[in-house]
C-alpha positions in Angstrom: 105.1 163.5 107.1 106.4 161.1 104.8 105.4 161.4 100.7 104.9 158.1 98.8 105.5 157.3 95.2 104.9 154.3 92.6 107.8 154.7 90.8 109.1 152.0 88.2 111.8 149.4 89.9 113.8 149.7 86.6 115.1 153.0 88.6 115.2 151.9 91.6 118.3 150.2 92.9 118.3 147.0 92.6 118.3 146.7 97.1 115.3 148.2 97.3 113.4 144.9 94.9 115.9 142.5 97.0 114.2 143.8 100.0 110.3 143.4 98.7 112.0 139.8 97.6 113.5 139.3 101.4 109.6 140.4 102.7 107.8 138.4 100.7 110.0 134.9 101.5 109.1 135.9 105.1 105.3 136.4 104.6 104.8 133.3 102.5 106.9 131.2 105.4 109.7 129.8 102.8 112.0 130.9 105.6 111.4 131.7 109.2 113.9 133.8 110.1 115.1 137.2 108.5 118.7 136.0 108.8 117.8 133.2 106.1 115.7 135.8 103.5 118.6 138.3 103.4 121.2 135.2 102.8 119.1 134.1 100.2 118.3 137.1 97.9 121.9 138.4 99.1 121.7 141.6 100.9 122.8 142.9 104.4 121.0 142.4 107.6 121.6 146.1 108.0 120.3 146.9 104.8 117.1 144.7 105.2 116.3 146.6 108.5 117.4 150.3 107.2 114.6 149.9 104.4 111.6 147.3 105.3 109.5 149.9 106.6 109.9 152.2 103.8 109.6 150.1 100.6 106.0 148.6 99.6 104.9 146.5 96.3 102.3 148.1 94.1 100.0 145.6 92.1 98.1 147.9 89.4 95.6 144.7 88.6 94.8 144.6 92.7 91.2 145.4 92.9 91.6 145.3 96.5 94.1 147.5 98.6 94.6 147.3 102.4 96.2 149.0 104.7 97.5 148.9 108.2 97.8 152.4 110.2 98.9 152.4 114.1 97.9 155.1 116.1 98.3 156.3 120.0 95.0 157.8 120.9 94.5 159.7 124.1 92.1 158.1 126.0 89.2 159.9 126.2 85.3 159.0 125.6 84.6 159.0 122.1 88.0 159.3 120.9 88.2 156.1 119.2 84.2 156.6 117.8 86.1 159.8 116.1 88.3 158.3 114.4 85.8 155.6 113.0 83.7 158.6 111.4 86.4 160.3 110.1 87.5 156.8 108.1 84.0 156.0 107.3 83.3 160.0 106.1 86.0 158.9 103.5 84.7 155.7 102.0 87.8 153.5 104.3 85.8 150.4 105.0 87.2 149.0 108.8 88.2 145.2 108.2 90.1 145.0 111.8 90.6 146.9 115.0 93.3 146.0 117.5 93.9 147.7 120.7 95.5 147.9 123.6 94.2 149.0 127.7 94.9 152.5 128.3 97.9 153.3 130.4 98.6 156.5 131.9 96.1 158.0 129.9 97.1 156.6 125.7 96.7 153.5 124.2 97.4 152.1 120.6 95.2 151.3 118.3 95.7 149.8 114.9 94.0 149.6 111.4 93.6 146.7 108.9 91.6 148.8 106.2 90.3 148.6 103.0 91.8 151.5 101.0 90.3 150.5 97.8 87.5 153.1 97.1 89.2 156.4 99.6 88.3 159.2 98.2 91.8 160.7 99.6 95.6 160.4 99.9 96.8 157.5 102.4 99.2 160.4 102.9 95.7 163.2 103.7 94.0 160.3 105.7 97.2 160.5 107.6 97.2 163.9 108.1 93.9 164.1 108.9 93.8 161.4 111.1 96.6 163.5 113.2 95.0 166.3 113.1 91.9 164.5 115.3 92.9 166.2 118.8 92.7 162.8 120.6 95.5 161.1 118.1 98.7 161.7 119.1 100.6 160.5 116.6 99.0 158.2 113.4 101.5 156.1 111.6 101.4 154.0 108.1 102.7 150.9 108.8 102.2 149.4 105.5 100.2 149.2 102.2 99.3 145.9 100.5 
């Protein structure tokens, strides 16, 4: 299970910002392609890849935060209704649902949710969320 920390950039090295910088180009369409972002803010493609998962900005004046959490859910009747009350039980309002058909018994399922007023860790609503016995595997794709 993976910890998380806000830690201040100024000890950070300086890759880890050049990445956030090489994300956001991407998600306000200045470039299309990854190849351009890295060129511009002057990292590797390798580097870019090895850490864009991983590395997340933190906005304390948000009053908002999201989240997006992919899981594989057996599928079984009710397991998806399960998981609902469990993110409900700790004030995580739902803002989207995407899912796949089930094949050979699992399908995914992913989160858009509103983080803002949990009364938990992202890292316990992970844990938790694993511990469901119809989740298979619960993963934080990323934090806004």
């Amino acid at each position: 299970m993976s910890k998380f920390y806000v830690v201040s950039s100024e000890i950070l090295p300086e890759v880890l910002e050049k990445v956030l910088e090489a994300q956001s180009l991407l998600q306000k369409g200045k470039v299309k392609r990854i190849s351009e972002a890295v060129k511009m803010v002057g990292i590797s493609r390798g580097t870019y890849y090895k850490y864009k998962d991983t590395v997340f900005s933190f906005d304390q004046e948000q009053s908002r935060r999201k989240a997006v959490v992919s899981m594989i859910l057996r599928s079984e009747t009710g397991s998806l209704s399960k998981v609902i009350s469990l993110l409900s039980e700790n004030q995580i309002n739902i803002l989207a649902i995407n899912q796949t058909i089930p094949i050979n018994g699992i399908h995914n399922v992913s989160f858009t949710l509103d983080v803002a007023d949990m009364e938990i860790s992202i890292q316990t609503m992970i844990k938790l969320l694993e511990e469901l016995p119809m989740v298979e595997k619960a993963d934080l794709v990323a934090v806004e």
